[in-house]
C-alpha positions in Angstrom: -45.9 -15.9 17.8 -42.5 -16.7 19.4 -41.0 -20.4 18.4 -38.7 -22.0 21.0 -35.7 -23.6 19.1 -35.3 -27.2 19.7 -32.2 -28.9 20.3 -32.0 -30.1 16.4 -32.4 -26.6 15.1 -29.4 -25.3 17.3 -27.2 -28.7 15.7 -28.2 -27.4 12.4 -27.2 -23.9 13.2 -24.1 -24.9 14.7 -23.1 -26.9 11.9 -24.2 -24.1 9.4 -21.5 -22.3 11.1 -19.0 -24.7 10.7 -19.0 -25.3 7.6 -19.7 -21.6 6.1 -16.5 -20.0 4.4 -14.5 -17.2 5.5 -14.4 -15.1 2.3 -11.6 -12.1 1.8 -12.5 -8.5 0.5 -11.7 -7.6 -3.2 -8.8 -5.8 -3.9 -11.2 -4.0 -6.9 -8.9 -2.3 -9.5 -5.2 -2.2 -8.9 -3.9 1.6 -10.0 -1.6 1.0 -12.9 -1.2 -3.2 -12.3 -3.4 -6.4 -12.3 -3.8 -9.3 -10.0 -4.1 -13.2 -11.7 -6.3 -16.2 -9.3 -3.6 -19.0 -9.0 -6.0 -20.9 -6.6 -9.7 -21.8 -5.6 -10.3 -20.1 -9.1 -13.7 -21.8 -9.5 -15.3 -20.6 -5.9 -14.9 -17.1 -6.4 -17.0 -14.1 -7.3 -15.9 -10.7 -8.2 -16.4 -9.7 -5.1 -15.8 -12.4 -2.7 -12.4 -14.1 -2.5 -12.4 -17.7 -0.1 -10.0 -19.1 1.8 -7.0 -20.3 0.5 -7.2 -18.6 -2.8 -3.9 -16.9 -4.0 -3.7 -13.5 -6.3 -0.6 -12.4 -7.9 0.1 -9.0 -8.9 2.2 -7.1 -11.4 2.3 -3.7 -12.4 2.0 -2.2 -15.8 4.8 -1.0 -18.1 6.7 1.9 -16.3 5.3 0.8 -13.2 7.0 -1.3 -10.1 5.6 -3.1 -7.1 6.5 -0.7 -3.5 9.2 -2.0 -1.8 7.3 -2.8 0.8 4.3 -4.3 -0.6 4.4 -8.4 -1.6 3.4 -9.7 -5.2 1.5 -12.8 -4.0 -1.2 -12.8 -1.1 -3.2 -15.4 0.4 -6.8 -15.3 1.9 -6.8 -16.4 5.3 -9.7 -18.6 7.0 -10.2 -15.6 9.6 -11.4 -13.6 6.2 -8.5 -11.6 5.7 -5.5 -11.4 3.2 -2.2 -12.3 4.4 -0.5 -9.1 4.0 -1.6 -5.6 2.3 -3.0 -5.0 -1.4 0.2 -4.1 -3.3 0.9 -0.9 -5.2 2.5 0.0 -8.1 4.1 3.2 -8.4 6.0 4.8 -11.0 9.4 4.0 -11.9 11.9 7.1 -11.7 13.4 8.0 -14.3 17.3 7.9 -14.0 19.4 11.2 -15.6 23.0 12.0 -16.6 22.2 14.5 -13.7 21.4 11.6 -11.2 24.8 10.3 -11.8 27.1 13.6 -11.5 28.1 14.2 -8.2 28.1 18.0 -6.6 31.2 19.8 -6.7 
């Protein structure tokens, strides 16, 4: 049997829509770091992230953020994060030989 949607079904629908949250993927574990919720920290799931919640991350001991990457991101209300996951990569150790030049 097919139903024909009335015009207070499609309102419903339509304001459904509206009103449905844009969630942002988990970042899951961070390799050798953490992330801490500074925002919307009652909304979320471990999965699921919503708009306009804010992670920080930091790395462990030993371990630095990339140049490149930004400690604090921000889900967006297209569903995405603001910029990139960080990383956290090792920090070189420095040697007398590091410091000696050639020659």
């Amino acid at each position: 049997m097919t139903r024909t949607l009335e015009r207070d079904d499609l309102v419903s629908y339509f304001l459904f829509l509206s009103v449905a949250k844009s969630s942002c993927e988990s970042p899951g574990e961070v390799e050798n770091g953490f992330f801490t919720l500074v925002a919307n920290q009652t909304e979320n799931t471990n999965t699921s992230y919503y708009e306009q919640t804010t992670l920080v991350f930091d790395c462990h001991d030993n371990y630095h953020l990339d140049n490149d990457s930004h400690r604090v991101i921000s889900c967006l209300s297209d569903g995405h994060w603001d910029n990139p996951f960080p990383r956290c990569t090792m920090v070189k150790e420095v040697t007398r030989s590091d410091w000696i030049e050639d020659g």
